[in-house]
C-alpha positions in Angstrom: 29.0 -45.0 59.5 25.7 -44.1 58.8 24.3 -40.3 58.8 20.7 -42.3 60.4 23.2 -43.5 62.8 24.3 -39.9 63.5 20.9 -38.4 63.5 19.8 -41.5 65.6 21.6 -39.9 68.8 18.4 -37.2 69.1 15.3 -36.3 68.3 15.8 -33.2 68.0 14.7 -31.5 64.6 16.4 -28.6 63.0 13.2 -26.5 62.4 14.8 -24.0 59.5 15.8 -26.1 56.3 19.5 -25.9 55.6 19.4 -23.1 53.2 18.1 -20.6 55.8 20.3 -21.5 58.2 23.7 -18.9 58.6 26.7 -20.3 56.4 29.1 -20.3 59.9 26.4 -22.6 61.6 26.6 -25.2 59.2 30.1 -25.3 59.3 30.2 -25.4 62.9 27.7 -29.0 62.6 29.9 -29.9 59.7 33.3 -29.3 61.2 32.0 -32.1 63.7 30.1 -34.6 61.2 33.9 -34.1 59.2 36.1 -35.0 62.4 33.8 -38.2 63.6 34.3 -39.6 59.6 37.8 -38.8 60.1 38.2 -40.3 63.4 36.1 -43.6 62.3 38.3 -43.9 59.1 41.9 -43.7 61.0 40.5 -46.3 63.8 39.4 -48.2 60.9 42.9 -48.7 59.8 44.1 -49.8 62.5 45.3 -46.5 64.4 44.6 -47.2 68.5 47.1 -44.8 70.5 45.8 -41.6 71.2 48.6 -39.7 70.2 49.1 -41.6 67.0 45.1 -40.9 66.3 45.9 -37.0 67.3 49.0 -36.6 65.0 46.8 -38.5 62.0 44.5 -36.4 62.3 45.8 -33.1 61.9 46.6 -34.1 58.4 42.5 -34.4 57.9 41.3 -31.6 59.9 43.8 -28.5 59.7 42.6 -25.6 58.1 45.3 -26.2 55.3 44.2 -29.9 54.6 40.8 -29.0 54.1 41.9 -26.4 52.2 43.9 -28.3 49.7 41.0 -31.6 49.4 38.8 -29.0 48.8 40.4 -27.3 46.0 41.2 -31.3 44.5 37.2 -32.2 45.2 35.7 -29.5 43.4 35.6 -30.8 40.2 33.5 -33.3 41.4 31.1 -30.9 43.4 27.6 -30.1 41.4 26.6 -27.0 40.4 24.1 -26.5 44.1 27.2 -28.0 46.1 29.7 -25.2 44.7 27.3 -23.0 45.6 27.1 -23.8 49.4 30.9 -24.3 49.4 31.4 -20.5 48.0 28.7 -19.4 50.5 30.3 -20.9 53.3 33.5 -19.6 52.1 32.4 -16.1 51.6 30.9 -16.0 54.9 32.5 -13.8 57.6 33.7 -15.5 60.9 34.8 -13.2 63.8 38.1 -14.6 63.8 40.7 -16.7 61.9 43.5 -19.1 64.0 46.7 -17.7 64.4 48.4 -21.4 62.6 46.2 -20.7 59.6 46.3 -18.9 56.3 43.1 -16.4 55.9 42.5 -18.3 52.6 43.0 -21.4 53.8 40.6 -20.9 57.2 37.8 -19.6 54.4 38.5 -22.9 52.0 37.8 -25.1 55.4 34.9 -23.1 56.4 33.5 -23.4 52.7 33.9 -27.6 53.0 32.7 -27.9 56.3 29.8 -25.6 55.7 28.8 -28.0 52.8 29.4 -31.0 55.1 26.7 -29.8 57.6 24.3 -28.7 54.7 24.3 -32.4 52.9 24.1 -33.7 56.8 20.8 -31.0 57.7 19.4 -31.9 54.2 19.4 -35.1 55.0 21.4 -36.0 51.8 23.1 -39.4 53.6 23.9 -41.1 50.2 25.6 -37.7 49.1 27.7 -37.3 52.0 28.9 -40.9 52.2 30.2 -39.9 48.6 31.5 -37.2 48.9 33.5 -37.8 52.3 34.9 -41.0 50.8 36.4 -39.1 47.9 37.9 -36.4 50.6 39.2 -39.5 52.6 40.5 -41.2 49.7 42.1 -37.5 48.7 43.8 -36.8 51.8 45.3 -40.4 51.5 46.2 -40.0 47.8 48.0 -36.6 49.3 50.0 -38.7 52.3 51.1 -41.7 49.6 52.9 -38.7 47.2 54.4 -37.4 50.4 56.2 -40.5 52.0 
């Protein structure tokens, strides 16, 4: 999956570049640009049933799971990409769910806020990179669990 191919499905144009956009809106694109690589990636390996596809992904998309990828990732993060993940961490959201850890919910924020930044920016070779390493995390997380 291509980020042209995401971009491809409007013409609409963000007209504030990423940095002066709030934290909490770019994790709100992210969160979404995160679950369709998700999605893709579990199809891709062969998952069809819905509630298969549903239970898989939980262990992507939770607050918790982001969480913990994150913390594993950011060694790998430049100095700019810290940056926006602490930003989007430190920002304040209204609310945190009830089957997440305030930490936790913050962490997720942080990654998905630096998901939709690379995504705004344009940055398509950068996110291909670093959602591969997340994906190949998470899996790398499942394997020592099993």
């Amino acid at each position: 999956m291509t980020h042209s191919a995401l971009l491809g499905m409007t013409q609409s144009v963000i007209s504030k570049s990423p940095r002066e956009l709030n934290p909490l809106l770019l994790a709100y694109l992210g969160d979404a640009v995160y679950e369709i690589y998700v999605r893709y990636h579990l199809i891709a390996a062969g998952l069809f049933r819905p509630q298969d596809l549903q239970r898989e992904a939980t262990r992507y998309v939770s607050a918790g799971a982001q969480a913990k990828v994150c913390r594993r990732i950011e060694s790998e993060l430049t100095d700019e990409e810290m940056g926006i993940l602490k930003w989007g961490r430190n920002a304040k959201s209204g609310s945190v769910p009830k089957n997440a850890r305030v930490s936790d919910y913050r962490y997720s924020t942080g990654l998905e806020a630096l998901i939709g930044y690379l995504y705004v920016s344009g940055n398509e070779q950068r996110l291909q990179e670093l959602m591969q390493l997340i994906l190949e995390q998470v899996e790398k997380g499942k394997a020592q669990h099993e």
